[in-house]
SERO-4910 file (N, C-alpha, C, O; in steps of 0.05 Angstrom, whole numbers):
BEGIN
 pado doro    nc1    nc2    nc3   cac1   cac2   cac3    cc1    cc2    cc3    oc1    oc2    oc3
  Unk    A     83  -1056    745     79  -1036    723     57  -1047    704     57  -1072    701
  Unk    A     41  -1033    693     16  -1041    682     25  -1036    654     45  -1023    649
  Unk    A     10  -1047    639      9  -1035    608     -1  -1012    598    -24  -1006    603
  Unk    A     16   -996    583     15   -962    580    -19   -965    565    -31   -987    564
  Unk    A    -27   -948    558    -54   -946    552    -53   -927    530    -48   -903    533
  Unk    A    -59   -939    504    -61   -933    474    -68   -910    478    -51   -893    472
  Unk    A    -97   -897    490   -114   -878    479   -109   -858    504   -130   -844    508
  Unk    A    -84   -851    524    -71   -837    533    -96   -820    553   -108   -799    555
  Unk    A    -93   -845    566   -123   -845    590   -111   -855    613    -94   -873    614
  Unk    A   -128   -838    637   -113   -854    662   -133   -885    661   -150   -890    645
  Unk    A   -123   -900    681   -134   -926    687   -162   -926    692   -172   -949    693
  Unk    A   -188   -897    696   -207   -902    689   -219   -893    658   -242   -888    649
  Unk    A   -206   -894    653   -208   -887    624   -209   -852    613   -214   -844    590
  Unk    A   -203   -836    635   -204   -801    641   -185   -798    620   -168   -815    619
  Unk    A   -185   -777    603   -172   -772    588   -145   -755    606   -150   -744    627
  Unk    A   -116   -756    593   -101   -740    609   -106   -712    607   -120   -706    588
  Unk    A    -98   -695    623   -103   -673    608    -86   -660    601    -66   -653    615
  Unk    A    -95   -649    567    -82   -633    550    -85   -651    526    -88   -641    503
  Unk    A    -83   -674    528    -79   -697    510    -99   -696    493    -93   -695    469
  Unk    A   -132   -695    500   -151   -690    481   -138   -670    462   -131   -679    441
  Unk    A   -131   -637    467   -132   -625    459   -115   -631    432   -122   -624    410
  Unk    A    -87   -647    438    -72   -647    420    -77   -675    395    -69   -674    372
  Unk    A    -92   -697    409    -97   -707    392   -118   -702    373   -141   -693    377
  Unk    A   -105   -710    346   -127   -690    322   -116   -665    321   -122   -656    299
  Unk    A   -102   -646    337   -102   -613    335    -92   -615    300    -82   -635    290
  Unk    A    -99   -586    284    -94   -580    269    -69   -567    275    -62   -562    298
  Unk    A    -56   -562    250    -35   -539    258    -38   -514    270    -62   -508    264
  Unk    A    -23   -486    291    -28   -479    305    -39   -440    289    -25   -427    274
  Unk    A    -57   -434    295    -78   -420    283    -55   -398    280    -40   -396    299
  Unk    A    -49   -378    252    -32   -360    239    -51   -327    241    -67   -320    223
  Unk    A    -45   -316    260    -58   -302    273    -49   -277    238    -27   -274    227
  Unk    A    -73   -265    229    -71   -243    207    -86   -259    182    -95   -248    162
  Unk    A    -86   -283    185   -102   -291    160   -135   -283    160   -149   -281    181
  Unk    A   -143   -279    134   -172   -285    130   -189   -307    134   -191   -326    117
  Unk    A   -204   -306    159   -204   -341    162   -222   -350    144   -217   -373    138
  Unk    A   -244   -339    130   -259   -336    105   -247   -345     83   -264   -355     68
  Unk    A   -226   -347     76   -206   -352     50   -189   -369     55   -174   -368     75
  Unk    A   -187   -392     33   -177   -416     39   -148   -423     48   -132   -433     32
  Unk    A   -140   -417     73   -117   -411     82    -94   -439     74    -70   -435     76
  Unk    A   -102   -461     68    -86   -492     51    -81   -479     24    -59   -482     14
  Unk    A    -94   -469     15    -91   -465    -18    -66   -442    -28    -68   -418    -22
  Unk    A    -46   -450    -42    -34   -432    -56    -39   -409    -55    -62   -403    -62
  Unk    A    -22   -388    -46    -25   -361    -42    -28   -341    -73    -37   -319    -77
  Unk    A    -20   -358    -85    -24   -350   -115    -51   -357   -128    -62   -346   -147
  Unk    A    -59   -379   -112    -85   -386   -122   -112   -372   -107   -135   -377   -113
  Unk    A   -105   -357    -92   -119   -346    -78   -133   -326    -87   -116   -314   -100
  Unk    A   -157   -312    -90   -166   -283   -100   -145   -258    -81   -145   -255    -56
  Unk    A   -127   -241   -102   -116   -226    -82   -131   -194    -97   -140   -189   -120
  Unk    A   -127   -180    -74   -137   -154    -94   -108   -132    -81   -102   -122    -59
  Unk    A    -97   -133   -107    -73   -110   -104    -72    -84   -104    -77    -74   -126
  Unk    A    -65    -63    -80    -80    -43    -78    -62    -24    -90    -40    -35    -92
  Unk    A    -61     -3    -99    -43     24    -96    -54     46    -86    -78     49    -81
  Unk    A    -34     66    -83    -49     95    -72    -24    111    -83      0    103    -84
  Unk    A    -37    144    -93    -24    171   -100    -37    188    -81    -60    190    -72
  Unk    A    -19    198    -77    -31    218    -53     -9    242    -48     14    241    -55
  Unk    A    -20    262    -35    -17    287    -28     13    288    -17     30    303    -28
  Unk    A     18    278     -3     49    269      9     47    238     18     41    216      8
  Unk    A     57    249     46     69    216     65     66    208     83     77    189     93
  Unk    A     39    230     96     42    225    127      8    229    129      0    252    128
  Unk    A     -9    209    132    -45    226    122    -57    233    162    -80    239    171
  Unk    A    -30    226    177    -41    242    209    -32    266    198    -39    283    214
  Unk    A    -20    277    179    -10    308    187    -32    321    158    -21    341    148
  Unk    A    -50    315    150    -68    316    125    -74    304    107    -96    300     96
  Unk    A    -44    294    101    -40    291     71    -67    266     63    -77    253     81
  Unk    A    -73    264     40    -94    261     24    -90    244      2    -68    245    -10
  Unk    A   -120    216    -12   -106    202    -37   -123    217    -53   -145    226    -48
  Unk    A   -104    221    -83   -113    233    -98   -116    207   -125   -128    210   -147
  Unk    A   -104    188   -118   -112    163   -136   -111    143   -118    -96    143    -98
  Unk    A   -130    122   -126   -134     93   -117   -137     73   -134   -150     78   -155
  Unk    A   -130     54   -132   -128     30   -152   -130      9   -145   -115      7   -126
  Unk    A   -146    -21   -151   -148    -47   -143   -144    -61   -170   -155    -53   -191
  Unk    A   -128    -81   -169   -117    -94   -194   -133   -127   -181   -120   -139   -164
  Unk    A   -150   -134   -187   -156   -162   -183   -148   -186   -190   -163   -197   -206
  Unk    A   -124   -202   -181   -117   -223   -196   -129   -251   -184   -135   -253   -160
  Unk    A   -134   -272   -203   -145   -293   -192   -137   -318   -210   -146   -323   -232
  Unk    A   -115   -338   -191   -103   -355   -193    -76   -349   -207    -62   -368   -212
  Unk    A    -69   -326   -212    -38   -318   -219    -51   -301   -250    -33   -297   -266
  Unk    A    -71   -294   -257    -89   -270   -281    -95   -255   -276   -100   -257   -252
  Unk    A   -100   -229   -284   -108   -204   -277   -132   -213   -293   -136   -221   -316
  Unk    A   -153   -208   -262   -181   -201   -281   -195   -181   -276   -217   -179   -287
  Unk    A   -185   -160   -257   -199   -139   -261   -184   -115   -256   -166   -117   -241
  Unk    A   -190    -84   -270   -173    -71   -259   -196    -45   -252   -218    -37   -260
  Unk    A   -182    -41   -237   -200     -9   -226   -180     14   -215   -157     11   -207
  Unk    A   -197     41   -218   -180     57   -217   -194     83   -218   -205     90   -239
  Unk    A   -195    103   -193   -210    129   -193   -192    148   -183   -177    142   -164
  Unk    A   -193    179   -197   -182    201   -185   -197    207   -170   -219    197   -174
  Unk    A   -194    229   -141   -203    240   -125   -194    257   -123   -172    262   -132
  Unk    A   -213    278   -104   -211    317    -96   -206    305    -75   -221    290    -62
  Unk    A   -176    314    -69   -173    309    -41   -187    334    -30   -191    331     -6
  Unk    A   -194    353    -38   -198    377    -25   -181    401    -21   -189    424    -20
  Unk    A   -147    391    -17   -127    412    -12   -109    406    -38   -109    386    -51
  Unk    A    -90    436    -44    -77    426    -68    -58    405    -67    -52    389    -49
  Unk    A    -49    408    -88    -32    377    -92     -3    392    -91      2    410   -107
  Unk    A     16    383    -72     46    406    -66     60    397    -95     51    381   -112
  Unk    A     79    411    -95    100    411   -130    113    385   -134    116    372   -155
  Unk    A    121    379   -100    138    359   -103    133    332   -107    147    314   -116
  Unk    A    101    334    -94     89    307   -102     72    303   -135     65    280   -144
  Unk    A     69    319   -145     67    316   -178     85    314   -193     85    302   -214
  Unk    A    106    327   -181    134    319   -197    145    282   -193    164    269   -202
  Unk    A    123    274   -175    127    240   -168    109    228   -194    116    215   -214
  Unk    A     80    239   -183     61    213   -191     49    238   -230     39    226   -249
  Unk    A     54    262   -231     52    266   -244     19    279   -248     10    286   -270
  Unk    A     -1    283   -218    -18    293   -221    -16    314   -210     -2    319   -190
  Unk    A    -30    330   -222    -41    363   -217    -67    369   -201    -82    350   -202
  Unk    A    -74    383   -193    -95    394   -184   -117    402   -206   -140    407   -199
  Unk    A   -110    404   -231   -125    400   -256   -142    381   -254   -166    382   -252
  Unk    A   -123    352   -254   -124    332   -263   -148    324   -235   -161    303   -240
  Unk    A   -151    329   -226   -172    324   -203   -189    338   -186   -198    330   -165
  Unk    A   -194    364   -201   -211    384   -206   -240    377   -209   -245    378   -233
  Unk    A   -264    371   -193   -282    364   -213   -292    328   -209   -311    315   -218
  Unk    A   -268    323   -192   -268    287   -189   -283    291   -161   -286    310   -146
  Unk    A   -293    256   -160   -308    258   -136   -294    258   -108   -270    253   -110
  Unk    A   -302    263    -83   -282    268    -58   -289    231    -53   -308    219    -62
  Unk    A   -275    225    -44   -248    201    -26   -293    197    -11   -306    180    -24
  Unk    A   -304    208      4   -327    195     23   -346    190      2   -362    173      9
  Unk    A   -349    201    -25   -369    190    -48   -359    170    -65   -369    166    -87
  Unk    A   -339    157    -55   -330    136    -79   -319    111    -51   -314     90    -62
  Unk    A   -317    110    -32   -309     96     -7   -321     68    -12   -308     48    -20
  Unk    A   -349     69     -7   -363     42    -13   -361     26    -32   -365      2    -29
  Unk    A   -354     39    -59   -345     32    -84   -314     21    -78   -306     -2    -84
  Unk    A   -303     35    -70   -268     17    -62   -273     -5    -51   -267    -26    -63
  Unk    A   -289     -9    -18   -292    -24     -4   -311    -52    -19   -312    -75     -9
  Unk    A   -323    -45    -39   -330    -72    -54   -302    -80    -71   -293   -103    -69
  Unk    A   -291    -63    -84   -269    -75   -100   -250    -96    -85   -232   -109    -93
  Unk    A   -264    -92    -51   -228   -110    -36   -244   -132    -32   -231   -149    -20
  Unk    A   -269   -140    -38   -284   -162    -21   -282   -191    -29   -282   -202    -51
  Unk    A   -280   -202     -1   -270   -226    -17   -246   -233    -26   -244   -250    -44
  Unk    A   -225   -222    -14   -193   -220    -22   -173   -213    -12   -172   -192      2
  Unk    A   -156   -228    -14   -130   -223      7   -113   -185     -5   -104   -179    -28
  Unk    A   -114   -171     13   -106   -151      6    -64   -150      6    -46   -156     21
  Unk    A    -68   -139    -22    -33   -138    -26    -29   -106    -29    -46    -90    -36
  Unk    A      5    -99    -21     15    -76    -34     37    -73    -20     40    -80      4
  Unk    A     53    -63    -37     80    -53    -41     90    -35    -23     86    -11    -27
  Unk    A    105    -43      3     98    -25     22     82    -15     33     76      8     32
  Unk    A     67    -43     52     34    -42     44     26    -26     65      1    -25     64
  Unk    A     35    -13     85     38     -5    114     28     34    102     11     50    110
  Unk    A     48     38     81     40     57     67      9     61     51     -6     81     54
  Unk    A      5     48     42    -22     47     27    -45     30     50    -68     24     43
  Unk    A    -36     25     71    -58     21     87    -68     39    113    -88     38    127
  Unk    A    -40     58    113    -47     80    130    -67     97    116    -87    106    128
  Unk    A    -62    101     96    -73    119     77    -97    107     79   -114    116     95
  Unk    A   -104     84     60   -130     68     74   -151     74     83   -173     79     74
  Unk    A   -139     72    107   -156     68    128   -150     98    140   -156     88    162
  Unk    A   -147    115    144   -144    145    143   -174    158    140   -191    167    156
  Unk    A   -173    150     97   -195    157     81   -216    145     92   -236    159     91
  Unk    A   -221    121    103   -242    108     99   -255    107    131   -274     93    138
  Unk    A   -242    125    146   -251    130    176   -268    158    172   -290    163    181
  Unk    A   -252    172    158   -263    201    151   -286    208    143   -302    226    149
  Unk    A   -286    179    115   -320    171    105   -343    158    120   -365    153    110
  Unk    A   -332    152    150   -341    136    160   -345    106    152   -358     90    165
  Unk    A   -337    103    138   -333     66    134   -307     52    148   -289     41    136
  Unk    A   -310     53    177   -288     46    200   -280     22    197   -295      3    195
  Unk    A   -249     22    197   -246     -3    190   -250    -21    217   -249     -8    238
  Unk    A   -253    -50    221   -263    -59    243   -246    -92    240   -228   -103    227
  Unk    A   -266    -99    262   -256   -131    253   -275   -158    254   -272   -182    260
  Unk    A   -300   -141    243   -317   -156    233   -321   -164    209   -319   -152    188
  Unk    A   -329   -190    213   -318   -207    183   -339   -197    168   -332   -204    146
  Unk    A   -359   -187    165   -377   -171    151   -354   -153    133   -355   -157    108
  Unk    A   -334   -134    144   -317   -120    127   -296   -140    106   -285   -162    107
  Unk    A   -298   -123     93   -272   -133     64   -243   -152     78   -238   -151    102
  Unk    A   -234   -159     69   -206   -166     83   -182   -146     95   -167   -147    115
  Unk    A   -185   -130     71   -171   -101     68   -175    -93     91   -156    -92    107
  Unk    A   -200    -86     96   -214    -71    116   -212    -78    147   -215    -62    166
  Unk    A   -207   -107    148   -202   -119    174   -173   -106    192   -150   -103    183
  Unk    A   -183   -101    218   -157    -85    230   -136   -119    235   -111   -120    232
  Unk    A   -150   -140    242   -132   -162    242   -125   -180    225   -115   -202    230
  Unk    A   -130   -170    199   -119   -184    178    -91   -172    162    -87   -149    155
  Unk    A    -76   -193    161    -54   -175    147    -46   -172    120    -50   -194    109
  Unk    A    -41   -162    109    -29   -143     81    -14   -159     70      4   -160     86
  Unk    A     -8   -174     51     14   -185     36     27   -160     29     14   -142     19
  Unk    A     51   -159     33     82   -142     22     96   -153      6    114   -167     15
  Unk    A     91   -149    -25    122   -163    -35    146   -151    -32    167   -162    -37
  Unk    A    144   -126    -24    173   -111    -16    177   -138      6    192   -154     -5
  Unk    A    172   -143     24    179   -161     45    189   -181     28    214   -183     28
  Unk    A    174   -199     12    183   -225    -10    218   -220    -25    238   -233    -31
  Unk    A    205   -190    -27    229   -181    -45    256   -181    -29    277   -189    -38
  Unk    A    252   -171     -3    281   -180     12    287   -204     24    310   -210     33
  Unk    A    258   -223     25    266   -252     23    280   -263      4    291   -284     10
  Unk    A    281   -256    -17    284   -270    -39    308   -262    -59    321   -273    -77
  Unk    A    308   -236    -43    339   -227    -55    360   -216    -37    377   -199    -44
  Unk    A    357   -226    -11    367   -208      5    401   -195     -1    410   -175     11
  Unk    A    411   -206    -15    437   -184    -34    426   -167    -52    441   -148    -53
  Unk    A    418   -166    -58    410   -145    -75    404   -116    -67    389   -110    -48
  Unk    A    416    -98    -83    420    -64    -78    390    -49    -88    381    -46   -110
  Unk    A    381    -43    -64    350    -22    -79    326    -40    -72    328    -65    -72
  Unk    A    310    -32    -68    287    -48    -71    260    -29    -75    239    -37    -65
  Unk    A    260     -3    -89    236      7    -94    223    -11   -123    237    -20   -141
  Unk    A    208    -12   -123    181    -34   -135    199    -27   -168    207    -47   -181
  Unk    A    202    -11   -174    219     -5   -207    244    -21   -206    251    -29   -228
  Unk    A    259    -28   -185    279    -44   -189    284    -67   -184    304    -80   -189
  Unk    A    257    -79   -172    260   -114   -162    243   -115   -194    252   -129   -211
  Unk    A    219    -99   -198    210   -110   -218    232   -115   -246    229   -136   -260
  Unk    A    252    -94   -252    276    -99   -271    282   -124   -261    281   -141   -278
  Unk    A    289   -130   -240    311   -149   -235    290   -185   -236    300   -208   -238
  Unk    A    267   -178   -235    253   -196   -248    234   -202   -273    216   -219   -273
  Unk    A    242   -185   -294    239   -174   -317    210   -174   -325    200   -184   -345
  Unk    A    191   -152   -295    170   -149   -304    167   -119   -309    177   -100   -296
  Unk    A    144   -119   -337    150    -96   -342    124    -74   -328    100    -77   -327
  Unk    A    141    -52   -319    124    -26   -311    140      2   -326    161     15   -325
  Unk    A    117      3   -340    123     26   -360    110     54   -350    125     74   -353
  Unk    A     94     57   -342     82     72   -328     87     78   -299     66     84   -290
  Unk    A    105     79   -281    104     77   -257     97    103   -248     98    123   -263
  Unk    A     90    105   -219     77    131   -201     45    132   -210     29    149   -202
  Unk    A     38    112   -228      8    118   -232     -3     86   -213     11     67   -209
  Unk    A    -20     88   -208    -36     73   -190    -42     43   -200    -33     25   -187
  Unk    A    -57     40   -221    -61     27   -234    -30      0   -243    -27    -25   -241
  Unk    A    -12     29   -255      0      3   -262     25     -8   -245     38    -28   -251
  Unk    A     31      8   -220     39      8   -198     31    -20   -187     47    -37   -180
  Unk    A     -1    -20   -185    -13    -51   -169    -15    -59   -187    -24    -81   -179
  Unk    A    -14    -60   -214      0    -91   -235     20   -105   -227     22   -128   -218
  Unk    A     41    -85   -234     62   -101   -230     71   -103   -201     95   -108   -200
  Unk    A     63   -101   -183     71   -101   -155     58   -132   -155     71   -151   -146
  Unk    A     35   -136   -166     17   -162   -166     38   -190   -180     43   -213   -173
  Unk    A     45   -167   -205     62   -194   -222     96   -197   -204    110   -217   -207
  Unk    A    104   -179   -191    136   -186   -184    131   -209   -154    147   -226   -147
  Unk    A     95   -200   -136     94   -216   -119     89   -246   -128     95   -262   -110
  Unk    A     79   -258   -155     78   -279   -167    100   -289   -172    109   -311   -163
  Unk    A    108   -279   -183    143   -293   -187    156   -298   -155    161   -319   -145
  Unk    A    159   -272   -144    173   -283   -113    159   -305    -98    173   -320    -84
  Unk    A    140   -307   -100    116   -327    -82    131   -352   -101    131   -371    -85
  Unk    A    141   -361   -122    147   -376   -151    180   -391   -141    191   -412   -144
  Unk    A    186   -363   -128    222   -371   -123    218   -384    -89    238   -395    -80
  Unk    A    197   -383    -72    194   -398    -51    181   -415    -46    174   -419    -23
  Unk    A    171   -432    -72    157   -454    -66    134   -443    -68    119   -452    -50
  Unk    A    121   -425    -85     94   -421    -87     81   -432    -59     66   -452    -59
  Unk    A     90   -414    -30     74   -426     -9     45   -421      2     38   -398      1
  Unk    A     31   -435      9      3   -437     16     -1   -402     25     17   -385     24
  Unk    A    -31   -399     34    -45   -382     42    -37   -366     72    -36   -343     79
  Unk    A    -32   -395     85    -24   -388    118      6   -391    115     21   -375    126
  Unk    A     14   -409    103     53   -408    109     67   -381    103     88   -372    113
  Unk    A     46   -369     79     64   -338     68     59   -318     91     80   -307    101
  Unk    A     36   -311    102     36   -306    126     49   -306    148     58   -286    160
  Unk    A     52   -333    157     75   -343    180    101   -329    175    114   -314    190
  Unk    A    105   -337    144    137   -330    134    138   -301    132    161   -293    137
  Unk    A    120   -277    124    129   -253    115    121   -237    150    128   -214    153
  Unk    A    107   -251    171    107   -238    198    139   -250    210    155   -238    224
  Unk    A    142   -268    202    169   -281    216    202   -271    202    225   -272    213
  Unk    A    194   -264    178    207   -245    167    217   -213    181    236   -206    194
  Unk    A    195   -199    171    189   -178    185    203   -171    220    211   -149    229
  Unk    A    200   -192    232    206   -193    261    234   -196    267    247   -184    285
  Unk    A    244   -221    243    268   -226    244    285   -199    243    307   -198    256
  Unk    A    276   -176    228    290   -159    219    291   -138    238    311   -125    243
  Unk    A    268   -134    249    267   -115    268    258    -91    266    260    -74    284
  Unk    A    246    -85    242    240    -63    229    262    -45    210    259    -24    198
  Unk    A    281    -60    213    308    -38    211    305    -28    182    312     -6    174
  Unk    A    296    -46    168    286    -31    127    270     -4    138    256      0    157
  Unk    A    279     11    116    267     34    109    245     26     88    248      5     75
  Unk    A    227     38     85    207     37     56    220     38     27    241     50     21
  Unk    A    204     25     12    216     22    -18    195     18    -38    195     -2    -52
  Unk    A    175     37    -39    153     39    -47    155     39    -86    138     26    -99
  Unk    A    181     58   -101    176     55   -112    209     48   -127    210     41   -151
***
């Protein structure tokens, strides 16, 4: 029997194989991240841009339409920017969804259509991990509007993060049933009570992705404030664990 060999080489010095690969390997690549954005760094420290959407109903394959959009910019756990435009969806706005968000067909009368303001959204996401509250909701919608305008979403890193078909969405609804999984309710008005952030305004866009931004800071807060790629790992491994079986809890 010979002496084993440090640098895990046959006796002509041939590397074994597989062995290169693993020596040195980094940890194993977290398929949905922005690989552009510093995936080690605090997920809180990260540029996130928190999205919302008002819209026509619930379903935008059967028409329905946004009649508000919103990007709340936070950077390092601060709001530093907020944005916020009405739109003509084009068709009216039904009773039951104004009796939600509280807009009229008045109220967006006159505003520009969803394909003249597109490019202008798609800068607000750049550069940023995209978040939202039931984010599956506000990214159907999305990307709906922004195929229509022709600004397809793709998966070239040229597009926004938002915009990437293989990048994924931070959910604090997801955080939120990490983090409380006893707890009764989880539309965005009641985790935020139960973490005493305030939304005074809710169904409006704007302050919808505030505090959706501030209840995901605190939850990210109660798990170890985890990195860029581990929240990822954890809210797909989440998600899976569950099976889909949650219903939405948007608000």
């Amino acid at each position: 029997m010979g002496h084993a060999h440090a640098c895990g080489c046959f006796p002509t010095g041939q590397v074994y194989p597989g062995i290169a690969a693993l020596k040195g390997a980094g940890p194993p690549p977290v398929i949905g991240l922005a690989t552009d954005l510093p995936s080690g760094d605090a997920l809180r420290d990260v540029p996130l841009a928190v999205i919302d959407t008002e819209t026509t109903g619930k379903d935008p394959q059967r028409g329905d339409r946004i009649i508000e959009v919103a990007v709340v910019h936070y950077d390092k756990g601060a709001v530093t920017n907020r944005y916020s435009l009405l739109v003509d969806p084009t068709i009216p706005i039904p009773a039951e969804a104004s009796a939600v968000h509280g807009i009229s067909d008045a109220d967006v009368k006159g505003k520009p259509r969803f394909e003249a303001v597109a490019k202008q959204i798609a800068q607000w996401l750049e550069g940023r991990v995209p978040v939202a509250y039931n984010a599956s909701f506000d990214r159907t919608f999305i990307y709906a509007e922004m195929r229509r305008a022709g600004v397809a979403p793709s998966t070239q890193m040229s597009a926004p993060p938002a915009l990437r078909t293989n990048v994924e969405w931070v959910d604090p609804l997801v955080w939120a049933r990490i983090a409380q999984p006893e707890a009764k309710g989880f539309k965005l008005g009641m985790v935020a009570e139960r973490l005493g952030v305030s939304l005074v305004n809710a169904h409006r866009a704007t302050d919808d992705a505030e505090a959706a931004g501030t209840v995901l800071l605190e939850l990210l807060k109660m798990q170890g404030n985890p990195t860029y790629r581990d929240a990822i790992r954890q809210q797909k491994d989440a998600v899976a664990g569950w099976g889909n079986r949650f219903g939405g809890g948007r608000r």
